[in-house]
N, C-alpha and C positions, 0 to 999 in steps of 0.2 A: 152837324157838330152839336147843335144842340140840345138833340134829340140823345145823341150818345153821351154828352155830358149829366144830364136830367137821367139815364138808366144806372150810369157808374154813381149817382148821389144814393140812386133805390138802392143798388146793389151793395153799397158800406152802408148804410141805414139797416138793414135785413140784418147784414154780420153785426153788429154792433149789440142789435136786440137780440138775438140770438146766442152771444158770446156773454152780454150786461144780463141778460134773463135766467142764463145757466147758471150764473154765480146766487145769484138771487134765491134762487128756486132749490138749488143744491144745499146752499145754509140754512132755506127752511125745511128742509127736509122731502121736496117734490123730486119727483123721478123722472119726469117726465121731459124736461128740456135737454136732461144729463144725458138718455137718449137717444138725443135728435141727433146729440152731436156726436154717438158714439164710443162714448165712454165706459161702457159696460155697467153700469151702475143703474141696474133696477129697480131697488130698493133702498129707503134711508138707511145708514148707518146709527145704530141705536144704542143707550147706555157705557157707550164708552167712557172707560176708566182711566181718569185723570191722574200720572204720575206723581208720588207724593200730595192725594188730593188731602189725606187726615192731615199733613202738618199744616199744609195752606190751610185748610180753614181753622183750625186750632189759633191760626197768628194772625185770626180776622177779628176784628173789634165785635164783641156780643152786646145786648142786650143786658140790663140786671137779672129780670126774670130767666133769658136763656144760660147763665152762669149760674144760678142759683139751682136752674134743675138739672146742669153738667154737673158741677160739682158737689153738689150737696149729699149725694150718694157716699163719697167718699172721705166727710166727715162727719168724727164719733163722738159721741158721747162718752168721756173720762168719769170712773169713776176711784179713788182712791182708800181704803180703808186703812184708819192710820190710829197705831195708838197713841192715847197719851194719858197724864196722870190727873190731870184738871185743864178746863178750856172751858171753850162757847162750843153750844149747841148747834148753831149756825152753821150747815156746810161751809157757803160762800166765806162765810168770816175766815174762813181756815185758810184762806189764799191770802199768803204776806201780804200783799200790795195791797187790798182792798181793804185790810183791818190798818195800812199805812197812811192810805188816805182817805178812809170815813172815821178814823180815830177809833179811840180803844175805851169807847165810853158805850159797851154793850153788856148786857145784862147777863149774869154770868150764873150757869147753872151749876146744878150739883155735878161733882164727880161725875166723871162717863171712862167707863175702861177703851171706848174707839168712838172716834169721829169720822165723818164722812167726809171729803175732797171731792167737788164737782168742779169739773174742766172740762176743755175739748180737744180734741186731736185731728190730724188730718193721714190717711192712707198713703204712701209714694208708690209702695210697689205692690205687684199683684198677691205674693206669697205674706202680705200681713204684717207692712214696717209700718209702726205709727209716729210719727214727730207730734209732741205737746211739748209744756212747758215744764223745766224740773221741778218747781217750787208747787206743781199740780200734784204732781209723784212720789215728794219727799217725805223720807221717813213711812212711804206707805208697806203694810202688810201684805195684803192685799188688791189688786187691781182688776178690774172691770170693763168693760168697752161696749156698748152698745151702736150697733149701726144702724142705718134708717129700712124701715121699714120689719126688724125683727123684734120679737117681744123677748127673747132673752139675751141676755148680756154675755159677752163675749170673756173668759181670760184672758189675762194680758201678762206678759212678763218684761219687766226692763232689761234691756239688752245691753245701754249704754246711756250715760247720762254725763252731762258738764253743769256743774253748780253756778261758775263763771257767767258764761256765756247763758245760765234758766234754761238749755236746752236737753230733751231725753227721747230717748227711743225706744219705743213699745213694740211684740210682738204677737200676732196672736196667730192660732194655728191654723192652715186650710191655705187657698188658694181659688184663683181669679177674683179677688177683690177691685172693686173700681179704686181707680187712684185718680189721683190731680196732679195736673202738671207744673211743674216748679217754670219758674219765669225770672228775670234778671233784675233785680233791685237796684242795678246801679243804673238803668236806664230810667229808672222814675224821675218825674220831676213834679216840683214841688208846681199842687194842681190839676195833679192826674188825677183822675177819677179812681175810685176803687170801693170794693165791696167785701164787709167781714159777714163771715159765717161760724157762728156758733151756739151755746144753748145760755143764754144769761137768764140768772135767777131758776135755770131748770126748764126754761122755757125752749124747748127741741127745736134745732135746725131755726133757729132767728134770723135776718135778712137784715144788715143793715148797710147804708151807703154813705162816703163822704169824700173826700177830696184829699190827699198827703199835705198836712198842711205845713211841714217841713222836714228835712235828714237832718241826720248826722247830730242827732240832739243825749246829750248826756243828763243820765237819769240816776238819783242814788237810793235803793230802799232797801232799809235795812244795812246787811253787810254785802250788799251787789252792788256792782258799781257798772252801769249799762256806758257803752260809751259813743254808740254810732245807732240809737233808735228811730225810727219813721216816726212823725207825731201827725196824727191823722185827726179829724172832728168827725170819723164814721162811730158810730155809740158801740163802746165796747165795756160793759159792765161785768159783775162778778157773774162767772162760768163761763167767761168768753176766752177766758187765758187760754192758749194751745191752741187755739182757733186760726185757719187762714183769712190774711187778708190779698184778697185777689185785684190782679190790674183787669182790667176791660177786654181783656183773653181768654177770663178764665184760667189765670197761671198766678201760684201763689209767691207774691210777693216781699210777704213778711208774716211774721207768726206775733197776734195780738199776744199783749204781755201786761198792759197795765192801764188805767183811767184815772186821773187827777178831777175826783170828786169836786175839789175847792174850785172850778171852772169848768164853764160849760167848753162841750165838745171839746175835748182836750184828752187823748187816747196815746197808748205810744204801742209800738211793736216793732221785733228786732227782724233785720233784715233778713230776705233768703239766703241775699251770696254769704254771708256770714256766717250761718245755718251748714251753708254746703262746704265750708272750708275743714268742718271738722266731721263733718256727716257718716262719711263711711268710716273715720276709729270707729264713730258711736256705734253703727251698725257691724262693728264687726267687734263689740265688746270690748275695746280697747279705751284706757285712761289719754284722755287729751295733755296730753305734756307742754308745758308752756316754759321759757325760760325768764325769768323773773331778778330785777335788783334787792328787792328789800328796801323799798322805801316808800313813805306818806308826802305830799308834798302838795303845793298851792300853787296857785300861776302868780304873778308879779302884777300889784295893780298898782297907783301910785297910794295906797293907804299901807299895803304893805312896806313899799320902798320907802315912804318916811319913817315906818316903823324902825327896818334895817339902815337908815341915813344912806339909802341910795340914791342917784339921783332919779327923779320921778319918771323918765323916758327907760330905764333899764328893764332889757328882757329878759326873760327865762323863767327856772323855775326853782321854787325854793325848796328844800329839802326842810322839811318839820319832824320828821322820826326815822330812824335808823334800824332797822331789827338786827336784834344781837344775834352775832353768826352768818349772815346774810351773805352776797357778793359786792354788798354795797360797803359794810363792815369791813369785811375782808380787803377791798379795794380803798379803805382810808377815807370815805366821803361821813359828812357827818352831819349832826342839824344845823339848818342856818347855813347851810350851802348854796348858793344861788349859782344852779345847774345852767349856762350859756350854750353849750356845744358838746353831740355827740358825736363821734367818729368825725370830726369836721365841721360837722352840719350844726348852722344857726339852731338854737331850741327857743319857740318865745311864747309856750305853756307847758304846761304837764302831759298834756293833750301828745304833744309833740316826745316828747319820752319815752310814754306810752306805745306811741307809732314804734316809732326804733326801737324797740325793746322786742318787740312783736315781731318784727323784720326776720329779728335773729336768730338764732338754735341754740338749743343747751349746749354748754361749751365753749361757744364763741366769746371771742373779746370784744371789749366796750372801751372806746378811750371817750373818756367824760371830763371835758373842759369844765373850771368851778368859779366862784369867785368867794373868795372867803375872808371876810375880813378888811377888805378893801387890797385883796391879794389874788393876782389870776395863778391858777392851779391846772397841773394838767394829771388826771389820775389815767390809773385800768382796773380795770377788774375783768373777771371770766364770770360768765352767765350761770345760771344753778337751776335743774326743774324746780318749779315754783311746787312749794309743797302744800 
């Protein structure tokens, strides 16, 4: 018995290693145990093509340097030729924001019948769409594009642009261009790492890195009025407008737009999904139609509400100008309005107005609850393309 006991332990010890060895030896690639046991497998199985292996790794967290040499291909150097009648010599100066916030205290040359607009762009598609910023583009005669690695510069033609939103779309001729891949802005969180690419001061394909240092931040230069920007501390100086700002995939996240000079690391850029909401009109030459009230207005703090003898806890928003002809005119609302409620819903800023306004289509009705006077009001109006 115990002699038979003692062969039946050899004999499942033998299969075990045998069965535990072929796994072994199989994953590393040995032929040899595969074999013993019959399997018909003489040789490793080699370079096997992993099912959607480019998206996988595209949605694998990179390196700065491995984003910087994925992408970098795919963004260009803007160049704008733009007339005017008297100005600065200064390319860089020529970009609103940066003459917004290093002030207008720059030396001012003779007469020039054209100045130069330096900016940057980034590639989407292979046949030659470029996304920059419009205030890179505007008023230009001519445009320009240079990519990495070639010594002459490219033409470019606008295809579509929104003033609103600083966003335009370039085209230039040819095909298999590298592009970059757009990524989701509303998955960011304030934190995330990120990396902008573009050419500031002229300086080609720059590298710089910083962290989203909050959303959803409203910005006002000039007569734009930005209302949901990334605000990052990655250094985004004059020539970086138009330039992507990438998440840790290598997928662009927002498109650099502006630097608040008066503070360190304080950068802003508008988001992608935002970018993409209007992207293909742009791309397909079409005017972005927005439906619009016709009005200026402030949010409610308690220095306004003592002004208006409200009580200091009231929300909403106040109405300070009316444009004549408007839907807001049309619809009986007037200044000194303090807007509560649209279609139902609580309003307790401008902010919120805004939203609902956007919601809607040309056309559509608005019922805008007021208070006026120490009087609650219920009006309508119909929506109007905003012109």
């Amino acid at each position: 018995m115990k002699k038979t006991w003692i062969i039946t332990i050899v004999v499942v010890l033998l299969a075990g290693f045998l069965l535990g060895g072929s796994i072994v030896a199989e994953n590393a690639g040995i032929p040899l145990l595969s074999g013993l046991l019959g399997t018909g497998v003489s040789e490793p199985v080699q370079n096997v093509e992993l099912p959607n292996t480019a998206s996988a790794t595209a949605a694998l967290p990179m390196g700065v340097a491995d984003i910087a040499e994925k992408a970098g291909p795919a963004v260009v150097n803007v160049e704008a030729r733009i007339k005017v009648s008297t100005g600065m010599s200064d390319p860089f100066m020529n970009d609103p924001f940066f003459r917004e916030f290093f002030g207008r205290s720059m030396p001012i040359y003779p007469e020039s019948r054209y100045e130069k607009g330096i900016g940057t762009g980034f590639i989407i598609s292979a046949d030659g769409y470029i996304i920059t910023n419009q205030h890179v583009i505007n008023n230009a005669e001519q445009i320009t594009v240079k990519l990495t690695g070639k010594k002459q510069s490219l033409p470019a033609r606008v295809v579509g642009q929104d003033y609103e939103l600083d966003l335009a779309v370039l085209k230039i001729e040819g095909e298999g261009y590298p592009t970059v891949p757009m990524g989701d802005s509303d998955k960011m969180r304030v934190g995330d790492w990120v990396v902008a690419i573009g050419q500031p001061y002229g300086l080609d394909h720059t590298v710089t890195t910083g962290v989203v240092s909050a959303k959803g931040r409203p910005v006002t230069i000039q007569d734009r009025n930005y209302k949901n920007l990334i605000q990052t501390d990655a250094a985004i100086n004059p020539g970086n407008s138009g330039g992507p700002l990438l998440n840790m995939r290598g997928q662009v996240i927002a498109i650099n737009t502006a630097v608040n000079a008066q503070a360190q690391g304080i950068g802003f850029a508008i988001p992608i999904n935002t970018a993409k909401g209007v992207l293909q009109d742009l791309m397909n030459g079409q005017k972005v139609v927005r439906p619009y009230m016709g009005i200026r207005m402030l949010d409610l703090d308690e220095e306004v509400c003592a002004e208006l003898r409200l009580p200091a806890d009231t929300q909403g928003a106040v109405i300070v100008e009316v444009v004549a002809g408007s839907p807001a005119a049309r619809g009986g609302l007037r200044s000194m309005d303090v807007i509560q409620k649209l279609d139902g819903k609580a309003v307790t800023s401008g902010s919120d107005v805004q939203a609902a306004v956007e919601r809607k289509k040309v056309g559509e009705k608005l019922s805008v609850d007021v208070l006026r006077q120490g009087k609650k009001l219920s009006l309508n109006l119909t929506l109007a393309a905003k012109p």
